[in-house]
N, C-alpha and C positions, 0 to 999 in steps of 0.2 A: 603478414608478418613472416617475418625469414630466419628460419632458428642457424647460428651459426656454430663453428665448431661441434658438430652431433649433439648438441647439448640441447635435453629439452625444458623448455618452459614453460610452466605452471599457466594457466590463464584461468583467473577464479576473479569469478567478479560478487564483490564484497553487499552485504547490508548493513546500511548503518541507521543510527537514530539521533535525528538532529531537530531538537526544540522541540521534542514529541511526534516528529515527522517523518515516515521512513526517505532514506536516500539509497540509490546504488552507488559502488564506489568501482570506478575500471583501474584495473591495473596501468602502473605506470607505465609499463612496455608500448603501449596501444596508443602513447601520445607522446612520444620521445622524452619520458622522463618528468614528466605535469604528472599534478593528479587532479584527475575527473571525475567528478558526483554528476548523478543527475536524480531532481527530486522527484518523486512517486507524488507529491500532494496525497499522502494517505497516512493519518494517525497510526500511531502504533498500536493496532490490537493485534490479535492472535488470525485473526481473518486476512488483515492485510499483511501480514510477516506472511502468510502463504501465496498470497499472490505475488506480493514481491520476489520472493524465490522462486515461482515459477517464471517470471519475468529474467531474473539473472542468468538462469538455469538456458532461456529462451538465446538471450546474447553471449554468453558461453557458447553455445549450438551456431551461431551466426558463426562466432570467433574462428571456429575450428574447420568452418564449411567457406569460411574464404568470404560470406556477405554480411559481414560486420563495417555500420555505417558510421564512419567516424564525424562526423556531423552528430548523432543522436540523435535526429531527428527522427528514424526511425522507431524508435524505441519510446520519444514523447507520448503517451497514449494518454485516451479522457480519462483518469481513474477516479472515481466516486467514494468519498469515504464510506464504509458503512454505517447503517442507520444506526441511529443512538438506539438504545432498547425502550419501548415505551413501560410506562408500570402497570403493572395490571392489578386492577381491584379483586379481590374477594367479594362475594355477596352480601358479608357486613358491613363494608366499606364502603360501598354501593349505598348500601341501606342508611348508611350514619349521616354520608352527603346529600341523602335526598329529605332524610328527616330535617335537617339544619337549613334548608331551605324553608325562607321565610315569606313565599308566595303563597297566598290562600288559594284553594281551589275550590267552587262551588260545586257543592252537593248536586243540590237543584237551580234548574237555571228557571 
């Protein structure tokens, strides 16, 4: 990128939230005036808002060092959502689903 007239520009690459799914968004500058998303495939929690800005945070850093891959291809990675949280029983809870269970068990065999 070629800054002209001593003027400098901003290069801040955006997060957004689209259908419940994070996206990066690249400044127009970087594609002659287009605007470019590319999607994270990661729900919106609070886990994945942090990875994503260190991802942005990551081609920011490309941008400014001159190896900013305008293909994005670079920047495609596997990203996994995080696990849903499983629920966890209590030991009464434990104890109510095992009572309600309607399988006899023999005493004496």
């Amino acid at each position: 990128m070629t800054i002209q007239n001593s003027q400098r520009i901003t290069i801040k690459v955006g997060i957004e939230v689209s259908k419940g799914y994070l996206r990066l968004r690249f400044p127009r500058a970087l594609f002659n005036g287009n605007q470019k998303y590319l999607s994270l495939n990661l729900t919106d929690t609070l886990e994945n808002k942090v990875a994503a800005e260190i991802q942005a945070r990551r081609i920011e850093l490309d941008i400014l060092a001159g190896y900013f891959d305008p293909t994005l291809a670079k920047y495609k990675a596997d990203y996994t959502a995080t696990p849903k949280k499983q629920k966890v029983y209590s030991l009464l809870e434990l104890w109510e689903k095992y009572t309600q269970c309607d399988v006899p068990t023999p005493l004496f065999e």
